[in-house]
C-alpha positions in Angstrom: -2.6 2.0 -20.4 -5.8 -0.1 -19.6 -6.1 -0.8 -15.9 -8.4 -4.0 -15.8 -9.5 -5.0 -11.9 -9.9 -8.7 -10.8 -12.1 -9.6 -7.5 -10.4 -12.0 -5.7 -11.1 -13.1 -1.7 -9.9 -14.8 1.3 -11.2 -15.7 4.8 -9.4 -15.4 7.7 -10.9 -17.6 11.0 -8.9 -16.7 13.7 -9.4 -16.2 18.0 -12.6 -16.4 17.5 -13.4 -14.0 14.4 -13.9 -14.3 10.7 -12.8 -11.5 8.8 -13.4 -11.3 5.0 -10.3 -10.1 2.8 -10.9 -8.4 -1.0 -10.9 -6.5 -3.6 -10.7 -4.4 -5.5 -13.7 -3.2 -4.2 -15.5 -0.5 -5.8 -17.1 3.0 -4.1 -20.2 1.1 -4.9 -19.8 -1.3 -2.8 -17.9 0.8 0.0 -21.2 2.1 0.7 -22.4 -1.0 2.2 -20.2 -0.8 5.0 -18.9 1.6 7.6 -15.6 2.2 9.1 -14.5 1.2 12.6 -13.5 3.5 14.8 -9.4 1.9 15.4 -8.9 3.1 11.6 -7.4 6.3 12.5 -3.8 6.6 11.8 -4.7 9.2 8.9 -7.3 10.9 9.8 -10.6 10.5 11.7 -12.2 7.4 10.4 -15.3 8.8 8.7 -12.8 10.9 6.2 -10.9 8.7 5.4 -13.4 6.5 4.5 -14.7 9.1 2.3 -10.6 9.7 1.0 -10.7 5.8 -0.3 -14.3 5.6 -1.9 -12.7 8.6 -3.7 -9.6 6.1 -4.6 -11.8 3.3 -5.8 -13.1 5.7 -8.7 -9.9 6.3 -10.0 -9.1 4.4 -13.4 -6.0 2.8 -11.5 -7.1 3.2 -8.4 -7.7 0.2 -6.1 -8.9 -0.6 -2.6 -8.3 -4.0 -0.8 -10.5 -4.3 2.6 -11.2 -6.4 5.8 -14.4 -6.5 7.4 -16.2 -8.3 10.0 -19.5 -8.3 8.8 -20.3 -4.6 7.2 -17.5 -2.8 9.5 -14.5 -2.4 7.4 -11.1 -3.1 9.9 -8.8 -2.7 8.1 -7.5 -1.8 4.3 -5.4 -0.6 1.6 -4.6 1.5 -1.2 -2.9 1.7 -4.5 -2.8 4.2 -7.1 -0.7 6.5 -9.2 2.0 8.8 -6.8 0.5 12.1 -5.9 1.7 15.2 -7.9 3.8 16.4 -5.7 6.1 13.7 -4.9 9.2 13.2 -6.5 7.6 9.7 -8.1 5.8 12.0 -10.1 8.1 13.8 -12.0 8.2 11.4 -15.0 4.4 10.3 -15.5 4.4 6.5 -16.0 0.9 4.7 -16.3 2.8 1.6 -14.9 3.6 2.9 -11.0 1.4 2.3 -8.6 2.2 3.3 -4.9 0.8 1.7 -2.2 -0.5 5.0 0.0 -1.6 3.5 2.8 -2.2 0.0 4.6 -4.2 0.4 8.0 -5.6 -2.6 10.5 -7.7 -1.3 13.7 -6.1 -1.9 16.9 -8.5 -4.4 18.2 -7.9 -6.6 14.9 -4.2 -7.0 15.0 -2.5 -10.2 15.6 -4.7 -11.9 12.8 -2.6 -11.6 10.2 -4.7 -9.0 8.1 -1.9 -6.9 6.6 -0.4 -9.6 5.5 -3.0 -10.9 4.2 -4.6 -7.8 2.4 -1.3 -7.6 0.4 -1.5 -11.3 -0.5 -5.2 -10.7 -2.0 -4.1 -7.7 -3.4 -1.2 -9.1 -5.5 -3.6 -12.3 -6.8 -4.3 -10.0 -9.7 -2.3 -10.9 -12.8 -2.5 -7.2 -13.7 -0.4 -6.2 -10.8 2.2 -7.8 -12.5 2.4 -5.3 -15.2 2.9 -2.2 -12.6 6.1 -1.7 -10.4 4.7 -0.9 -7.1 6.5 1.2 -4.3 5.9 2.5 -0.8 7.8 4.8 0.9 8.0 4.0 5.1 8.8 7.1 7.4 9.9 6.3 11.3 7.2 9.2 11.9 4.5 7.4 10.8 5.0 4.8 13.2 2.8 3.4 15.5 4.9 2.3 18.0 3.7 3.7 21.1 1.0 1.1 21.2 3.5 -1.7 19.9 6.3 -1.0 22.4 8.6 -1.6 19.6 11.8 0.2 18.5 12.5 1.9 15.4 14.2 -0.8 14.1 12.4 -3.5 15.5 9.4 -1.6 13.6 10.9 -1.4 10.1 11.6 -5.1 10.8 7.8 -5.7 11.3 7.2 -3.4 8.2 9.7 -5.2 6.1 8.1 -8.4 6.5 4.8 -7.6 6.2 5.3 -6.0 2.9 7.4 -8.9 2.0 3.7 -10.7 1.8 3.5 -8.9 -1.2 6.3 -9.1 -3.0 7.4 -5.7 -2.3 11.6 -5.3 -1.0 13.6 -2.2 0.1 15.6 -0.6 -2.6 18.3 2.3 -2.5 17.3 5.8 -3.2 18.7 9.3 -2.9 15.7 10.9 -2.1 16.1 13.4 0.7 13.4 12.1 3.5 13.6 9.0 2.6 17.4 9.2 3.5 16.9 11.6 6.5 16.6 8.6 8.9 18.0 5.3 8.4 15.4 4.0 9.4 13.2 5.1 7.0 12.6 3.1 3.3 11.8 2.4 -0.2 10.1 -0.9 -0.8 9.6 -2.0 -4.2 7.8 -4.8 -6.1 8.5 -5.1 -10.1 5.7 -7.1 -11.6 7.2 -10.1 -13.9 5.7 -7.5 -17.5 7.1 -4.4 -16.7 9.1 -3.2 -19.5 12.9 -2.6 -19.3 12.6 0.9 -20.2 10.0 1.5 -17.2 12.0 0.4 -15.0 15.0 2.1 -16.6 12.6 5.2 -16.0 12.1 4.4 -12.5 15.8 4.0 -11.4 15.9 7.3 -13.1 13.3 8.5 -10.6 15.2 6.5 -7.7 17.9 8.5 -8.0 17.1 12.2 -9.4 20.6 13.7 -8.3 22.7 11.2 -10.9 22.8 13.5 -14.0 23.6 9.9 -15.8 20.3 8.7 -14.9 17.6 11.6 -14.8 15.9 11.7 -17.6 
């Protein structure tokens, strides 16, 4: 499967700042700009910047960022499941997952999560992938939010909403090990019926009916 890449952009003028949202970007061009400091959640910010120019050379890899100027704030990632989850049992060319979305503390409230999955989904070929990510309780940030659990997933629901993406059942074991964890899925308008049939089949791995 061919994994073409489209540019696409959008500003964001808000309290003050203008903050630049696109991609994909390539490693390339990731080594015009630096990390800030907030983009943490991980691991420390200079690896992790390191972990997504690594991303963007991938042949499905992509990597949607916000900067202020040449200081990346935020940013996400999509590429094939790793290895050693369960989505990767059955190799399909047409599952992306969504690994990680991050937005530095002192850029929040702007709308850039949001808004990095809106860019990120202007790309006709997204509609050819079904795209997942799984959300764990423990990966959380809600110390600094003062939200709940549940007041969280709400947050989390609706910002991955913004691109397209909606919880769907699943037997897997730690996704079920907390109610409030999730799956949330997007299935782009081409996806063929028998990758998705393949995916249901990953969804839920303890139906002998279904695993394939």
């Amino acid at each position: 499967m061919e994994h073409p890449k489209k540019y696409h952009k959008q500003v964001i003028n808000k309290n003050g700042r203008s903050v630049v949202v696109e991609g994909p970007v390539t490693t390339q061009e990731l080594d015009h700009y630096y990390f800030d400091e907030g983009l943490k959640a991980f691991r420390p910010p200079k690896k992790q910047y390191e972990a997504i120019k690594s991303i963007a050379e991938f042949p499905e890899g992509r990597i949607i960022i916000a900067r202020d100027q040449d200081k990346i704030v935020g940013y996400a990632t999509f590429l094939h499941p790793d290895p050693l989850e369960r989505w990767s049992t059955i190799k399909m060319d047409d599952l992306l997952e969504l690994g990680a979305i991050e937005v530095s503390h002192d850029y929040r409230g702007l709308g850039i999560g949001s808004t990095i999955l809106k860019v990120a989904m202007m790309d006709e070929q997204m509609e050819n992938y079904i795209i997942i990510t799984t959300e764990y309780y423990w990966h959380w940030d809600m110390k600094s939010t003062g939200l709940n659990v549940w007041e969280y997933r709400k947050l989390m629901e609706t910002m991955m909403g913004y691109g397209g993406l909606e919880p769907m059942s699943t037997d897997d074991p730690e996704i079920i090990s907390h109610p409030a964890n999730c799956l949330l899925v997007r299935i782009g308008q081409n996806v063929p019926e028998e990758s998705i049939k393949t995916f249901d089949s990953l969804r839920f791995m303890g139906r002998n009916d279904l695993y394939m």
